[in-house]
FIKOLZA-1660 file (N, C-alpha, C; in steps of 0.1 Angstrom, whole numbers, plus 5000, padded with zeros to 4 digits):
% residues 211
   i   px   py   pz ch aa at
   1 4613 8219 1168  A  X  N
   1 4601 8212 1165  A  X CA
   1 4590 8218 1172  A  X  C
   2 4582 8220 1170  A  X  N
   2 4565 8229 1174  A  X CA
   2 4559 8216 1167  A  X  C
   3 4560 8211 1177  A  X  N
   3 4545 8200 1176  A  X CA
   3 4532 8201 1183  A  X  C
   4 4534 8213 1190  A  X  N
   4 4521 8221 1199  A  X CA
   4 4513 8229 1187  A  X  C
   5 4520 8234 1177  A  X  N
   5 4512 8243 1164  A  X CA
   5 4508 8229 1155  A  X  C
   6 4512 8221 1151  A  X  N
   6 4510 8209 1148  A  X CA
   6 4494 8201 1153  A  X  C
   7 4494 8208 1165  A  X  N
   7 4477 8202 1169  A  X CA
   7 4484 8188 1178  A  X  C
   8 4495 8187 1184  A  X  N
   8 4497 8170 1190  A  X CA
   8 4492 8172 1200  A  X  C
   9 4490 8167 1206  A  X  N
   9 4490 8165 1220  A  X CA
   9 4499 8161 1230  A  X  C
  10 4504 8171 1239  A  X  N
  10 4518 8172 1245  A  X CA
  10 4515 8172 1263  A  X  C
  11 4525 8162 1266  A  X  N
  11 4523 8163 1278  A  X CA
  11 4540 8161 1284  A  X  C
  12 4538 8170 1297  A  X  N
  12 4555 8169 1303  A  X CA
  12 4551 8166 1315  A  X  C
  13 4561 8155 1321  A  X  N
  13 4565 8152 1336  A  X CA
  13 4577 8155 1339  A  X  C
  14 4577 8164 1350  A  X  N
  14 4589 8172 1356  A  X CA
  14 4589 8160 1369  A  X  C
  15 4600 8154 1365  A  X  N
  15 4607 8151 1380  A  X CA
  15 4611 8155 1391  A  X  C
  16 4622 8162 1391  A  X  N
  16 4630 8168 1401  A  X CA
  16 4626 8181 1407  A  X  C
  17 4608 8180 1413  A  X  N
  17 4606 8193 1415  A  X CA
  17 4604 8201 1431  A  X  C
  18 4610 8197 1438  A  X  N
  18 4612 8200 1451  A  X CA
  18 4629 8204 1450  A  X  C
  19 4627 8216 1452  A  X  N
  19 4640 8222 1456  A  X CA
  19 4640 8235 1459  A  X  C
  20 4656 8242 1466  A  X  N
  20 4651 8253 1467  A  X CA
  20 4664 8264 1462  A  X  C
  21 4668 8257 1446  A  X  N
  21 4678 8266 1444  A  X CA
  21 4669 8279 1431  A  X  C
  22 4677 8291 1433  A  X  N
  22 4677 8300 1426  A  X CA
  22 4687 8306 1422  A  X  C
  23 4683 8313 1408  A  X  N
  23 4699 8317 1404  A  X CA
  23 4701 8327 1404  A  X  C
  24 4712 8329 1412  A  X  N
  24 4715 8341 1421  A  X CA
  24 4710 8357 1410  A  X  C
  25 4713 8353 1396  A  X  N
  25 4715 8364 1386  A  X CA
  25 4701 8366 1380  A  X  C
  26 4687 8359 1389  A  X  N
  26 4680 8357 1379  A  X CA
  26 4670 8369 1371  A  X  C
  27 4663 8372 1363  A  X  N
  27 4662 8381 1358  A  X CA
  27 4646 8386 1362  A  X  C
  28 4641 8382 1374  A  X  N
  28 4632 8388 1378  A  X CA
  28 4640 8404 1392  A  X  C
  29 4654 8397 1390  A  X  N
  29 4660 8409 1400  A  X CA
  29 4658 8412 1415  A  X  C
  30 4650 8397 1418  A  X  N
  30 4650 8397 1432  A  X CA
  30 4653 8385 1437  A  X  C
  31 4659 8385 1454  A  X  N
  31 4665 8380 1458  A  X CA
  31 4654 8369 1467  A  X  C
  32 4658 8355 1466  A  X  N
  32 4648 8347 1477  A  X CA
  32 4652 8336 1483  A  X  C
  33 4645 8335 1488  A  X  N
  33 4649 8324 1502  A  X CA
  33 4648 8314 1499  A  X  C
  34 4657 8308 1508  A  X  N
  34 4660 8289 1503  A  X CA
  34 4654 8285 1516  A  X  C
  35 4642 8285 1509  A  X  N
  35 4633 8275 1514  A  X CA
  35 4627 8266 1505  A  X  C
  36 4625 8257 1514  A  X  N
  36 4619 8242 1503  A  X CA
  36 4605 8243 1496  A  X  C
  37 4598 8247 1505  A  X  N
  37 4585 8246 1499  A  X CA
  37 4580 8259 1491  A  X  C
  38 4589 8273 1495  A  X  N
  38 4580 8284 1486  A  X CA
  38 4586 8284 1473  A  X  C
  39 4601 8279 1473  A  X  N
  39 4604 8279 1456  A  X CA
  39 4601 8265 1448  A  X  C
  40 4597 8255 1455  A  X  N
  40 4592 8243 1447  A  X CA
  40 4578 8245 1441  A  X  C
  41 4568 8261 1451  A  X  N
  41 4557 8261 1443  A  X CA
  41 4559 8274 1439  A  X  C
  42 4567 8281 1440  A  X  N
  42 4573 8290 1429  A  X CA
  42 4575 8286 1414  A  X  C
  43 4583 8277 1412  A  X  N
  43 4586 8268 1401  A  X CA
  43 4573 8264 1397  A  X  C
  44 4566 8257 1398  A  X  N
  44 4555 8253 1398  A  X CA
  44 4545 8266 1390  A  X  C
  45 4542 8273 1396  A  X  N
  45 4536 8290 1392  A  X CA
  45 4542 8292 1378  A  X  C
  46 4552 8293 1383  A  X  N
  46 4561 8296 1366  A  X CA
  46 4559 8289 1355  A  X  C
  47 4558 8276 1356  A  X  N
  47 4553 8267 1348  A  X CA
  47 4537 8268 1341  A  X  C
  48 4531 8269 1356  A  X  N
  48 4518 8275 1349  A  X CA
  48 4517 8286 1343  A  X  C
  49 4524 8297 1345  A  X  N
  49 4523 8308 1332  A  X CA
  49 4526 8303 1317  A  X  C
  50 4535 8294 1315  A  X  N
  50 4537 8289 1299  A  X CA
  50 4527 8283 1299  A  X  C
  51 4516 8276 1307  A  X  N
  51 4508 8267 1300  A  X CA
  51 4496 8275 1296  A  X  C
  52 4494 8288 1302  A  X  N
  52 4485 8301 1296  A  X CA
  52 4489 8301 1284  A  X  C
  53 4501 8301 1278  A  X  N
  53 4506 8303 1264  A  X CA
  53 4507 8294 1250  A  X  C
  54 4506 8282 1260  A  X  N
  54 4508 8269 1252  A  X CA
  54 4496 8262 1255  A  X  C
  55 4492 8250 1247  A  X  N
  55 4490 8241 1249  A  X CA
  55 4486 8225 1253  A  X  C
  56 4492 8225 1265  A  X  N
  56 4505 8211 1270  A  X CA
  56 4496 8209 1282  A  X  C
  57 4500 8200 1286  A  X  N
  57 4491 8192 1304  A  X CA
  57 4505 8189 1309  A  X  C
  58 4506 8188 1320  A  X  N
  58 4521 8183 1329  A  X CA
  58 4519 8176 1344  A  X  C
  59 4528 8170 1349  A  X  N
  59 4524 8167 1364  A  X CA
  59 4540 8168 1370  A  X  C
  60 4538 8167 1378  A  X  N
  60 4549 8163 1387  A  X CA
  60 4555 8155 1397  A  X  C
  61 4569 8146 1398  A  X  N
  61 4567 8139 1403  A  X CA
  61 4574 8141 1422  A  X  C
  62 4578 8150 1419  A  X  N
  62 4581 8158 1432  A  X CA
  62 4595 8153 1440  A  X  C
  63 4604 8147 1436  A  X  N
  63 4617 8140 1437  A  X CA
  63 4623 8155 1442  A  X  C
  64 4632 8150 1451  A  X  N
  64 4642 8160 1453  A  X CA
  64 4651 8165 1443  A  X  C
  65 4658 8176 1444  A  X  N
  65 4668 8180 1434  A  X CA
  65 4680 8176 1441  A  X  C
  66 4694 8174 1428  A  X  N
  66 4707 8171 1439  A  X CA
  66 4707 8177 1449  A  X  C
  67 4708 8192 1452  A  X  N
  67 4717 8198 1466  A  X CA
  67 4705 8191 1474  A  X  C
  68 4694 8185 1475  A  X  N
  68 4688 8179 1485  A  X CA
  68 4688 8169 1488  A  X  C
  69 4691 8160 1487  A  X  N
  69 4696 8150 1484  A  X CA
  69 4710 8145 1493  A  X  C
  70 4707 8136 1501  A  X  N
  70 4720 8136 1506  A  X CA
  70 4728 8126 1498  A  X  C
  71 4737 8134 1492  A  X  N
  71 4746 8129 1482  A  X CA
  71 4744 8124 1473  A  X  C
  72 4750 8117 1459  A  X  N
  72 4746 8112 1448  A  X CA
  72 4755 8100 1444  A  X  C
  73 4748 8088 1456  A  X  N
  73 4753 8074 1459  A  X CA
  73 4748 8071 1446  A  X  C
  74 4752 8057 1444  A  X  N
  74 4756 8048 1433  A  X CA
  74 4737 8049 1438  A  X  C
  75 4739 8037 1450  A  X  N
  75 4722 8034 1454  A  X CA
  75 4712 8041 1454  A  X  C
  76 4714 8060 1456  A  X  N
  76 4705 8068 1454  A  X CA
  76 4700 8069 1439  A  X  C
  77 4709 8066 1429  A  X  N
  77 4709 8070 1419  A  X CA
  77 4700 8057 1414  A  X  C
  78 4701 8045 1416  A  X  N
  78 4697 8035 1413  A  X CA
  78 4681 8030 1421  A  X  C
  79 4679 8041 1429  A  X  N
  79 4667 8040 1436  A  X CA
  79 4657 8049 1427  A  X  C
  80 4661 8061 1428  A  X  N
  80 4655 8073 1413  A  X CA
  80 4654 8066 1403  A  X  C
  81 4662 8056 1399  A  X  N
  81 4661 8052 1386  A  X CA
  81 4649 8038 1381  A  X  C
  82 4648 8035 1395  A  X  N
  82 4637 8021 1393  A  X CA
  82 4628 8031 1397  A  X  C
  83 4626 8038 1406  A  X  N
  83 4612 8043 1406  A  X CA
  83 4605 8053 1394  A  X  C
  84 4611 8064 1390  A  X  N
  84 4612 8064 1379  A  X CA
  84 4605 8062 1368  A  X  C
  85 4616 8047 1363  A  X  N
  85 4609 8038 1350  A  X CA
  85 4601 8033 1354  A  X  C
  86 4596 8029 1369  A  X  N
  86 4581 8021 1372  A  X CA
  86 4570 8029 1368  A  X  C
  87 4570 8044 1369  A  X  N
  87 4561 8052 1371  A  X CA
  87 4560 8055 1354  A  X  C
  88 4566 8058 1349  A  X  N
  88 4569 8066 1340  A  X CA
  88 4564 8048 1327  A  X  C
  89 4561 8039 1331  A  X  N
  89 4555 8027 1319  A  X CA
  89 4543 8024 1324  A  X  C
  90 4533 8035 1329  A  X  N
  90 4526 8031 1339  A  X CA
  90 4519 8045 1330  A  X  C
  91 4522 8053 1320  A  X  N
  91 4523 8067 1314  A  X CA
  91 4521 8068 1301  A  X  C
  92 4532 8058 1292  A  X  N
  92 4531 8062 1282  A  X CA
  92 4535 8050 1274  A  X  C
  93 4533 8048 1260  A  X  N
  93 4529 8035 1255  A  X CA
  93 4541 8036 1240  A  X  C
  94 4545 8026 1231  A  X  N
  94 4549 8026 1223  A  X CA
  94 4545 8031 1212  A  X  C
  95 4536 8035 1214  A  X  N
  95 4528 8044 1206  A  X CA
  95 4531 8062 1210  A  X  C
  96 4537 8064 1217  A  X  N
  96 4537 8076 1220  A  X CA
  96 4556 8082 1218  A  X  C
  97 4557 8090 1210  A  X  N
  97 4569 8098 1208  A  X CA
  97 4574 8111 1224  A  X  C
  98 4586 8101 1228  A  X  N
  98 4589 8107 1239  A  X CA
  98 4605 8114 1239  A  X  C
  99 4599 8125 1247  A  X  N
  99 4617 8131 1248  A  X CA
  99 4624 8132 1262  A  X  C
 100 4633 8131 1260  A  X  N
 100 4645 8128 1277  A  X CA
 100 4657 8138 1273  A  X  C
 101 4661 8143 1280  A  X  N
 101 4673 8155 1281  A  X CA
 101 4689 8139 1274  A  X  C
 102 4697 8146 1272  A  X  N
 102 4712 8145 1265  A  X CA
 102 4713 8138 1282  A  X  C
 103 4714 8146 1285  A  X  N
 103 4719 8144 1302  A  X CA
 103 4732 8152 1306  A  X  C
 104 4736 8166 1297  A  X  N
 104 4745 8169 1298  A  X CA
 104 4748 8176 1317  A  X  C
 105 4762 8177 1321  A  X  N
 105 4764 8183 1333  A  X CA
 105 4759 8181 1343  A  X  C
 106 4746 8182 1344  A  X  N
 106 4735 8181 1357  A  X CA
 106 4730 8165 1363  A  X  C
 107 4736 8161 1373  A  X  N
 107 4731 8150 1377  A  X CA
 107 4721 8142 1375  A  X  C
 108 4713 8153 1379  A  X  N
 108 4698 8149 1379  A  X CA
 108 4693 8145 1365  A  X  C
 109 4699 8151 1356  A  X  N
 109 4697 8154 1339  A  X CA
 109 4701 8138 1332  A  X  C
 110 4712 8133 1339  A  X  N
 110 4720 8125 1338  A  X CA
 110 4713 8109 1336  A  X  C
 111 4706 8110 1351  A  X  N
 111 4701 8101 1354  A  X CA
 111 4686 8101 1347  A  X  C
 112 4682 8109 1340  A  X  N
 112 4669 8109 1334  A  X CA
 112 4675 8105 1321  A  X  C
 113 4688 8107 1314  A  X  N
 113 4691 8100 1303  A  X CA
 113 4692 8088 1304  A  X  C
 114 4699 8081 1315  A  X  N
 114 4699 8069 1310  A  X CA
 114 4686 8063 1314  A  X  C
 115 4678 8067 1321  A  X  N
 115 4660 8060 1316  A  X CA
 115 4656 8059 1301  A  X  C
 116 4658 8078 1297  A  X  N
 116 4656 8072 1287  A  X CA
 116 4663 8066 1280  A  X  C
 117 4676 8056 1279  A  X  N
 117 4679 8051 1273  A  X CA
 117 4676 8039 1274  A  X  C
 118 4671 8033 1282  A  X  N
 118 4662 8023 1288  A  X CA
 118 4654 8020 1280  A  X  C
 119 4647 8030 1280  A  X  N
 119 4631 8032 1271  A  X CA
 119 4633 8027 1258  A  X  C
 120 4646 8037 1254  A  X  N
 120 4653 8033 1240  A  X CA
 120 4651 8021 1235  A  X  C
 121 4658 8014 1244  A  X  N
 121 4665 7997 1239  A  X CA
 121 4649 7990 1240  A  X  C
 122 4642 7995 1248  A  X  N
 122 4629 7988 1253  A  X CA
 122 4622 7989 1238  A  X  C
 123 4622 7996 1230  A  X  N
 123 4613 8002 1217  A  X CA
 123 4606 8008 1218  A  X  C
 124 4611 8015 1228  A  X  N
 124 4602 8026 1229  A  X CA
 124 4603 8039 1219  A  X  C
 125 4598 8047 1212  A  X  N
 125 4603 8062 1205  A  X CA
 125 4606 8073 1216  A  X  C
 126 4619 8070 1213  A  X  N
 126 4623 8078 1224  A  X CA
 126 4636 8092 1212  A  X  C
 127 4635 8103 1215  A  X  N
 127 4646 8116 1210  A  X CA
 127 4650 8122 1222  A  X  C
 128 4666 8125 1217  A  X  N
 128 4669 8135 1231  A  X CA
 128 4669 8146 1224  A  X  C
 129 4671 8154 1238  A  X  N
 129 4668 8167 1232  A  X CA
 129 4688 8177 1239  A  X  C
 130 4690 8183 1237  A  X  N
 130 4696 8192 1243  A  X CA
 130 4695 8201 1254  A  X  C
 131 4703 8191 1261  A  X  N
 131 4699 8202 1283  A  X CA
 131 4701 8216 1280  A  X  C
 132 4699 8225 1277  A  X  N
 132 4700 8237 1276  A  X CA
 132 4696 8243 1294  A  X  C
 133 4707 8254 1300  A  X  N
 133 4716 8265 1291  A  X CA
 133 4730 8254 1289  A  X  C
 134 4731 8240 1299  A  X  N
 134 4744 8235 1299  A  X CA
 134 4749 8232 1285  A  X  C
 135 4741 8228 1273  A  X  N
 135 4748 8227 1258  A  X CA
 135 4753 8240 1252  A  X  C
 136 4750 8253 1258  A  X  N
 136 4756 8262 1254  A  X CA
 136 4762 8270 1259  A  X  C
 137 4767 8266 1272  A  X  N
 137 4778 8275 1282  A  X CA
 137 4793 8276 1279  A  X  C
 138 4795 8266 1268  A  X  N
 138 4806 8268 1262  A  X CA
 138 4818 8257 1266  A  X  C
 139 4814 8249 1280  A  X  N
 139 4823 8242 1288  A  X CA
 139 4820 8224 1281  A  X  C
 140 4806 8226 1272  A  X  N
 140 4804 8213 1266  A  X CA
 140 4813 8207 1257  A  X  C
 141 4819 8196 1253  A  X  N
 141 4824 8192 1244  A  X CA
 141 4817 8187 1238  A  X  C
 142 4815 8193 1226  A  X  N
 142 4804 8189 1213  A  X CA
 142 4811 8175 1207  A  X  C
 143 4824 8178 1204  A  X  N
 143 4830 8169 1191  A  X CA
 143 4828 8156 1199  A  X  C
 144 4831 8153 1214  A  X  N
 144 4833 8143 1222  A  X CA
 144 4816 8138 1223  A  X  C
 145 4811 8145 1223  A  X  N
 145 4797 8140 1227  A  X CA
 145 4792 8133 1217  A  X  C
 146 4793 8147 1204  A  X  N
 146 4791 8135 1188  A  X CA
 146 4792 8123 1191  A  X  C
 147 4806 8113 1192  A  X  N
 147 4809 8107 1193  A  X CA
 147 4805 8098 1195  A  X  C
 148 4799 8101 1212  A  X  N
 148 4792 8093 1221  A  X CA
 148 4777 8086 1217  A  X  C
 149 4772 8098 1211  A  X  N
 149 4759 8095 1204  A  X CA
 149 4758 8083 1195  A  X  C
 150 4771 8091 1185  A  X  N
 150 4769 8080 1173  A  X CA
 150 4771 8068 1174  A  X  C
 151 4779 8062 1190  A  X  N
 151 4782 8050 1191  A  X CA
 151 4768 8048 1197  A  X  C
 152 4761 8050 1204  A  X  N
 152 4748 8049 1208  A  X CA
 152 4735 8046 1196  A  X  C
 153 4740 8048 1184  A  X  N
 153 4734 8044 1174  A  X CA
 153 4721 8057 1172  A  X  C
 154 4732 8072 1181  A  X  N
 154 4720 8082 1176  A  X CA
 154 4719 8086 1163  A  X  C
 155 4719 8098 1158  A  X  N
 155 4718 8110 1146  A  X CA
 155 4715 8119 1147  A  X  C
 156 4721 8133 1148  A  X  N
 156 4713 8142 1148  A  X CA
 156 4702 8147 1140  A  X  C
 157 4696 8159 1145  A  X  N
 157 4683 8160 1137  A  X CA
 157 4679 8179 1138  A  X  C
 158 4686 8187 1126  A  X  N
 158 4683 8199 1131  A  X CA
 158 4669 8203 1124  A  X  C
 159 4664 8210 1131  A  X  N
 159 4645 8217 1133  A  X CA
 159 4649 8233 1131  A  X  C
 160 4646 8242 1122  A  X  N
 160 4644 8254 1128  A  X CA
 160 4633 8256 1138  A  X  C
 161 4639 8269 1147  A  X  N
 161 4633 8274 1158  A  X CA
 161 4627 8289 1160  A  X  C
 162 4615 8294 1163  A  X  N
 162 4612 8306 1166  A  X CA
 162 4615 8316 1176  A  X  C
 163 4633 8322 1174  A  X  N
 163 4638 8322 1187  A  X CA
 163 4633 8333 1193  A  X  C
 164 4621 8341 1187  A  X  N
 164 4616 8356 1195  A  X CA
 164 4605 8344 1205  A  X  C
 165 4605 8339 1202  A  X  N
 165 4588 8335 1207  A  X CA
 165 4596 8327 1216  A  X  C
 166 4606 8317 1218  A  X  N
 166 4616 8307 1228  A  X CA
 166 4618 8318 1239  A  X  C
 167 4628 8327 1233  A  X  N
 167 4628 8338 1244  A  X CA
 167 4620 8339 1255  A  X  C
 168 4610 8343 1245  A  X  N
 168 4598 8350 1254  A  X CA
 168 4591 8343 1263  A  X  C
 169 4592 8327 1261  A  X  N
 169 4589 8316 1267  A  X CA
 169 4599 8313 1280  A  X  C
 170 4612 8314 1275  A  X  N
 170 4624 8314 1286  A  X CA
 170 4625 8318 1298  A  X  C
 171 4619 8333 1299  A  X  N
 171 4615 8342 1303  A  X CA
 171 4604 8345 1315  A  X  C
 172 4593 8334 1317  A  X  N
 172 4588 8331 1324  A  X CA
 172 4594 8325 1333  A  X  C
 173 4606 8317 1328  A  X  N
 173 4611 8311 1340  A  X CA
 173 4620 8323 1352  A  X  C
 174 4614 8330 1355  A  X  N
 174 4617 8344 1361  A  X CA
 174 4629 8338 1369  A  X  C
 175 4630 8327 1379  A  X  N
 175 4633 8327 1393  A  X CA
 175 4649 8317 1388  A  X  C
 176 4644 8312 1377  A  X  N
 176 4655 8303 1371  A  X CA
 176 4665 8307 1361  A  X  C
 177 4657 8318 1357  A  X  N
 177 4667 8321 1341  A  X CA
 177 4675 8332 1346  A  X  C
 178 4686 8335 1338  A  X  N
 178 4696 8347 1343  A  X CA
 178 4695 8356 1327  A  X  C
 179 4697 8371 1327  A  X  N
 179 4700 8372 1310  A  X CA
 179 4713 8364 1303  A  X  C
 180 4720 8362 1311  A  X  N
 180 4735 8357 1304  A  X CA
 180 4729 8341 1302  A  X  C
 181 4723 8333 1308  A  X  N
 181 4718 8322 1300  A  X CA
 181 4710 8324 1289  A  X  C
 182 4701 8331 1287  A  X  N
 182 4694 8335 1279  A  X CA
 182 4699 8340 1263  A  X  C
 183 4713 8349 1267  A  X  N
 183 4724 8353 1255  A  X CA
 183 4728 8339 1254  A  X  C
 184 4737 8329 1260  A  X  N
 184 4740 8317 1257  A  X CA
 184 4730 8314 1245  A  X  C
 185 4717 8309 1250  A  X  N
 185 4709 8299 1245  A  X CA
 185 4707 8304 1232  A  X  C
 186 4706 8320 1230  A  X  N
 186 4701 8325 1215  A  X CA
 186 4715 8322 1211  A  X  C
 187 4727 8325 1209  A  X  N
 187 4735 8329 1207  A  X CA
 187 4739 8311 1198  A  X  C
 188 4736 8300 1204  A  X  N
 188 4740 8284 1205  A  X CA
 188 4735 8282 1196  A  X  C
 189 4717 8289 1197  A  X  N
 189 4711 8282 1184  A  X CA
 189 4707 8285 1167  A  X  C
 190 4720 8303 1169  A  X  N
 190 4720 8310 1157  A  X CA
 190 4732 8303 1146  A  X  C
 191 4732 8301 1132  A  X  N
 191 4740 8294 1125  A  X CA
 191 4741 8305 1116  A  X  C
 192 4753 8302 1115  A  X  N
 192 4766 8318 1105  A  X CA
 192 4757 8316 1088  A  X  C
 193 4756 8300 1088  A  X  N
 193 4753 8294 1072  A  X CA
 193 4742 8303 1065  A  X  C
 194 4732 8303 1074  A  X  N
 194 4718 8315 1066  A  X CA
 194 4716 8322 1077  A  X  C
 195 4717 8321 1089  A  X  N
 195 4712 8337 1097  A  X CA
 195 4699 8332 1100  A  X  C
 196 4695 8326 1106  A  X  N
 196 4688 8315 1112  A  X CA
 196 4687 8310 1126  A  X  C
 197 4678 8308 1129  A  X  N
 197 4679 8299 1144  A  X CA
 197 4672 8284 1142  A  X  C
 198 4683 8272 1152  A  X  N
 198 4681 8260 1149  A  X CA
 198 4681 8260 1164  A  X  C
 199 4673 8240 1164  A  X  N
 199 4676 8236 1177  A  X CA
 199 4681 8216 1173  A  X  C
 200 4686 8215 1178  A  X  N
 200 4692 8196 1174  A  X CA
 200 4687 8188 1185  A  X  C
 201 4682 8180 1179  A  X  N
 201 4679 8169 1186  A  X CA
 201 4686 8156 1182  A  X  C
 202 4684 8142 1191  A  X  N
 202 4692 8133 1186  A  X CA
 202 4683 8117 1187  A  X  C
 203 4680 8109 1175  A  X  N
 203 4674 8103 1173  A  X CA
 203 4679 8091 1174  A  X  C
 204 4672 8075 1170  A  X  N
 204 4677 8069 1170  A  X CA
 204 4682 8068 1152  A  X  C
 205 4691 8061 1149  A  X  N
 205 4689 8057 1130  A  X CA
 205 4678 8057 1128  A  X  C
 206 4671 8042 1131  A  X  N
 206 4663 8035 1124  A  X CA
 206 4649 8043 1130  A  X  C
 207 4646 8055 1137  A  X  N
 207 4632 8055 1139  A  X CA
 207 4630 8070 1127  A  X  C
 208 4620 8066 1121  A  X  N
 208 4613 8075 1112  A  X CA
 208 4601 8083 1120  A  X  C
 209 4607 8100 1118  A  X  N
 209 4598 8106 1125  A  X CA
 209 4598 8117 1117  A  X  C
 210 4586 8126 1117  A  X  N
 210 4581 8136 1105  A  X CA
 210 4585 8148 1114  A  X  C
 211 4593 8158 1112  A  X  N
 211 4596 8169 1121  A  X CA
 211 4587 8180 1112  A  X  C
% end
């Protein structure tokens, strides 16, 4: 979906943006310190290079990431989770078409689905999207997830995608992305049927939306 070529008006709030992991493989080829504050505005930097390319407005809300986190109590999780949805209806209105990750693998990812699933039941327009690189590392169960959705009263929803220009977008994320994520993620979203690149998203039935 390119609803940024569309003319919408796009805005993203990154949560979990204090941390200090990097991926060891990452494809800027250099190695860096785990420290808290130079890669949380590392991350940050990176982000603002896509928005030279795009678009989009963003904020942040500066939460820790798991490995900071001491542990991932029932109560921690339930603390993230009211503060959160307090902030986050304080933002955006039933009027406004919102997206939240699957919640696949990643904790953190996890706990931002079930907000938005919150949002969901609330009436809100809410679509998930696919955690990527986790939906295509291969260790996902697709058929089981189906499942899960469709009891959730989702649907899928496939969009072609412009995967030279995704790439190239991916890419920026120097400190985060590795090339073997990168191969995953093209690789996930190519279909044998026409030779084509897709990306899926998951809706509710009943919300009517113009992709």
């Amino acid at each position: 979906m390119d609803l940024i070529n569309k003319d919408k008006s796009i805005h993203i709030t990154y949560l979990f943006t204090v941390s200090n992991w990097t991926n060891p493989n990452a494809i800027s080829g250099l190695t860096y310190p785990k420290d808290e504050a130079t890669i949380s505005q590392l991350r940050k930097e990176e982000e603002k290079s896509i928005i030279t390319k795009l678009n989009y407005t963003c904020d942040f809300f500066d939460l820790h990431d798991l490995p900071l986190r001491f542990g991932n109590r029932a109560v921690d999780e339930q603390t993230i989770f009211n503060e959160v949805t307090k902030r986050l209806q304080t933002t955006i209105t039933k009027n406004d078409l919102v997206f939240f990750p699957l919640g696949l693998d990643h904790a953190d990812h996890i706990i931002t689905h079930k907000i938005g699933l919150q949002f969901m039941v609330a009436g809100y327009q809410v679509i998930f999207y696919e955690d990527l690189p986790y939906a295509a590392l291969g260790n996902c169960d697709h058929q089981k997830q189906h499942s899960i959705l469709k009891k959730q009263g989702l649907e899928p929803v496939i969009v072609d995608v412009d995967i030279h220009k995704k790439m190239d977008l991916l890419r920026h994320y120097e400190s985060q992305m590795s090339q073997t994520w990168l191969n995953h993620i093209r690789n996930y979203s190519y279909s044998v049927k026409d030779n084509q690149y897709y990306e899926r998203y998951w809706k509710p039935a009943d919300l009517n939306i113009n992709f």
